[in-house]
C-alpha positions in Angstrom: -39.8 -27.2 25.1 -40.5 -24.9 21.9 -39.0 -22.0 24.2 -36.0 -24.2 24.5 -35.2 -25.3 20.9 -35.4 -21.8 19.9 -33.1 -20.7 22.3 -30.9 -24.0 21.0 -31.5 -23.0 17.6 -30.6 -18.5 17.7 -27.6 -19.2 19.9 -26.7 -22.0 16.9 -27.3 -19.3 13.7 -25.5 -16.7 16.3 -22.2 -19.1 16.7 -21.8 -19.6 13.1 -22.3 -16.0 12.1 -18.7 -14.0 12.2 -17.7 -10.3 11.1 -14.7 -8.7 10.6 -12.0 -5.9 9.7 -8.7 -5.5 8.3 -6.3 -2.9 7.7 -3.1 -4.1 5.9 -0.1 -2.0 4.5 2.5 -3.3 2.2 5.7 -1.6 0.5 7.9 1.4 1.1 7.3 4.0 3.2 6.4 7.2 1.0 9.0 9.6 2.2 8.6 11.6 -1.5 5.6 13.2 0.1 7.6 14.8 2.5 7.8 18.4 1.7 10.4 19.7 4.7 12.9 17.1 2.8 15.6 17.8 0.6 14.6 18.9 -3.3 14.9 16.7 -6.0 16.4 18.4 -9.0 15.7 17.3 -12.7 19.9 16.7 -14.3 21.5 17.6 -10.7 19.9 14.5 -8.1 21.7 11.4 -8.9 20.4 7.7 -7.9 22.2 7.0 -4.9 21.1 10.7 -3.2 17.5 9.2 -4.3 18.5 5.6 -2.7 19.7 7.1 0.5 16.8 9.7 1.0 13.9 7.2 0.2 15.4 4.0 1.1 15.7 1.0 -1.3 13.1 1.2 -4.2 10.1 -1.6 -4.5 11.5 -2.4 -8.0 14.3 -1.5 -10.0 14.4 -1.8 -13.6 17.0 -1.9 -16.2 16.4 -0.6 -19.8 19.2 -0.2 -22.4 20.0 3.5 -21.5 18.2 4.2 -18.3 17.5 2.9 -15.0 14.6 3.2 -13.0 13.5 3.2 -9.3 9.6 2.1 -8.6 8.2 3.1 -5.3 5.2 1.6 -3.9 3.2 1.7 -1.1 -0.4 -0.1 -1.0 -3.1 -0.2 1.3 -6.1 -2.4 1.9 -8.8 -1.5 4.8 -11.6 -4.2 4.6 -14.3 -5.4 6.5 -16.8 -8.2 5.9 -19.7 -10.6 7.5 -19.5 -14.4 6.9 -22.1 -16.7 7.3 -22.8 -20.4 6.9 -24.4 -20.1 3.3 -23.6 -16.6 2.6 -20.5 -14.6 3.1 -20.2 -10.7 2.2 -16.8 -8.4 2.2 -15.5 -5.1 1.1 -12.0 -3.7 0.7 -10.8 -0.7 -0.8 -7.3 -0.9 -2.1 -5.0 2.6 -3.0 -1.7 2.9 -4.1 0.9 6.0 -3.7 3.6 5.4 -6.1 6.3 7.5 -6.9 8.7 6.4 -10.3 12.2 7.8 -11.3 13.9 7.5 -14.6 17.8 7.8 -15.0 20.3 8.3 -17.3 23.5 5.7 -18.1 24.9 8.1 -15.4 22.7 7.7 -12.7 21.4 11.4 -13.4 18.1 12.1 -13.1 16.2 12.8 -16.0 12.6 12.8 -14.8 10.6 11.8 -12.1 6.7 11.6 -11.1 4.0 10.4 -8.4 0.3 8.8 -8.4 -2.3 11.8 -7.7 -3.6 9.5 -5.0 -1.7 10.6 -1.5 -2.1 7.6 0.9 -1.0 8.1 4.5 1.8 5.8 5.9 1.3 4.4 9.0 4.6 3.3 11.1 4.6 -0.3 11.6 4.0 -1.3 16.0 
């Protein structure tokens, strides 16, 4: 009988214990990494040759004499082990951002990215 209620009572603490992992991308795909692509000039790209070759920015913001185009991608890979009285996780979040600032014109006038490069994975 003890044999049997602790049998009873590890397949009970084994059904209510539960791991798991998660990968999750969000944003834009970050095509300014691509090197083979065509260059981006300081005064000669203009906004819509920066629309067309990175696709629609995450965020565009209007100031009073420039405009700018906010790229992001973000990625969260997480895993994690929850129990009845105790749950445990871990995710690590990066970002790759890229931002461009420009003119009344639609000239470019500067341009950077994050130091962090964060691999884009194709959506299945």
């Amino acid at each position: 009988m003890k044999m049997l209620a602790s049998v009873i009572l590890l397949f009970m603490i084994g059904a209510t214990i539960s791991c798991a992992s998660w990968k999750n991308q969000q944003g834009v795909a970050n095509k300014w990494r691509d090197e083979s692509g065509p260059r981006i000039e300081i005064g000669k790209t203009h906004q819509t040759e920066i629309a067309k070759l990175l696709g629609p920015p995450s965020q565009i913001i209007g100031l009073d004499d420039q405009i700018i185009f906010y790229y992001l991608l973000e990625k969260k890979v997480g895993k994690g082990a929850f129990f009845i009285l105790f749950n445990w996780s871990n995710e690590k979040v990066t970002y790759d951002r890229a931002i461009f600032f420009f003119d009344k014109n639609g000239l470019l006038n500067d341009y950077a990215y994050s130091l962090e490069k964060v691999p884009y994975e194709t959506p299945q």
